[in-house]
C-alpha positions, -999 to +999 in steps of 0.1 A: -333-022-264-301-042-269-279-008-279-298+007-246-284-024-225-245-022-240-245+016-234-256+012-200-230-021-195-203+000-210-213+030-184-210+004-159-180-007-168-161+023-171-178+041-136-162+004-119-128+014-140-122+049-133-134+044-096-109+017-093-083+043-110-092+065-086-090+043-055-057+031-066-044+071-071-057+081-039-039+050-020-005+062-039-005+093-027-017+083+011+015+056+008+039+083-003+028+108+027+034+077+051+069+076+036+071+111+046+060+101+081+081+072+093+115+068+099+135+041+083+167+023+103+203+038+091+207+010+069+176+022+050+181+052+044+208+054+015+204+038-022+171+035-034+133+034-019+118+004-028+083-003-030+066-040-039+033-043-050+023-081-047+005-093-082-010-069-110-032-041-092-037-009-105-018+006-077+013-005-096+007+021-123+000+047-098+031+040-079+053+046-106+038+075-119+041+091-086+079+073-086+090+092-123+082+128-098+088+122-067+115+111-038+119+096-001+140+122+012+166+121-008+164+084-022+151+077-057+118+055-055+116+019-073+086+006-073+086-033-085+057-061-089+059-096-077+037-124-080+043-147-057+059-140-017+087-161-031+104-134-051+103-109-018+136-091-017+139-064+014+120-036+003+107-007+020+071-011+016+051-042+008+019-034-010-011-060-007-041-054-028-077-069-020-069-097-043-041-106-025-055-103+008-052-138+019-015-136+021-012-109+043-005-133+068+024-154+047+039-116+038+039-113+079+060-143+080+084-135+048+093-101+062+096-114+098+115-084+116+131-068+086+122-029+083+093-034+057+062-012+061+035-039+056+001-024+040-028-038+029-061-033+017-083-060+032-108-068+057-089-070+091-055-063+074-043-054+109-053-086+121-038-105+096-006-091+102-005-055+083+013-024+100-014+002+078-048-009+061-067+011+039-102+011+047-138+029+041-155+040+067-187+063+056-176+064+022-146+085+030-112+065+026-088+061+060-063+039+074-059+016+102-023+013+111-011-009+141+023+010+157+033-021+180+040-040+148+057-013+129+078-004+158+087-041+162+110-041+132+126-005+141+102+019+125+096+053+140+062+066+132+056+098+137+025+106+163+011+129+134+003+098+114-007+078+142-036+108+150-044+106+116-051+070+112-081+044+129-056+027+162-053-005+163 
């Protein structure tokens, strides 16, 4: 009986895992196709791509798989973690995991009106501030993106993204 319980534990466990894994690699390749789909200001468009991941999600890993393959145009992709708002540079994209979903808000403020593509995955992330959220809705994974704040700090989203995501 007690082997019977740590198998089914350890089934648990890795299902939760490799769900998570997959979650994670799904959301990396949703955030590189929305780098496809918006247009940076001049200023961003030469050196390299830079993506922050705020605290230790497994996003990170996913990210810079897809970073070692891919590019944004023709820019190189750095993806960096932070763990705290406090070491913020100016990157491209600032990535907030559940866990960090009570500082969408406090991101918000930190970027104020520089270019940054704010996403989340949170409940309400579009309230709290975020430009894109990553959301389920019937078990399928979609997006919630908010143009009026992207376009706010000068980024051009293309109407093929906008159709594609939940308006808000």
């Amino acid at each position: 009986m007690k082997k019977l319980a740590v198998v089914l534990i350890t089934l648990i466990l890795a299902s939760s895992i490799s769900t998570a894994q997959n979650t994670a690699k799904l959301q990396s390749i949703f955030i590189y196709n929305f780098i496809k789909l918006i247009e940076w200001p001049a200023s961003y468009k030469s050196g390299t791509f830079n993506i922050t991941v705020l605290g230790n999600d497994q996003i990170y890993t996913e990210l810079m798989n897809l970073a070692k393959v891919k590019k944004a145009g023709s820019q190189t992709i750095k993806v960096k973690k932070i763990n705290s708002l406090g070491e913020l540079a100016n990157p491209h994209i600032l990535y907030i995991p559940k866990t960090k979903g009570s500082k969408v808000s406090d991101a918000k403020t930190s970027i104020g009106s520089k270019a940054t593509l704010l996403i989340s995955d949170t409940n309400n992330g579009t309230g709290k501030g975020s430009d894109i959220n990553f959301v389920v809705v019937g078990n399928k994974p979609k997006f919630e993106i908010k143009t009026s704040s992207a376009q706010s700090k000068g980024l051009k989203i293309s109407s093929n993204l906008v159709n594609l995501g939940i308006k808000k």
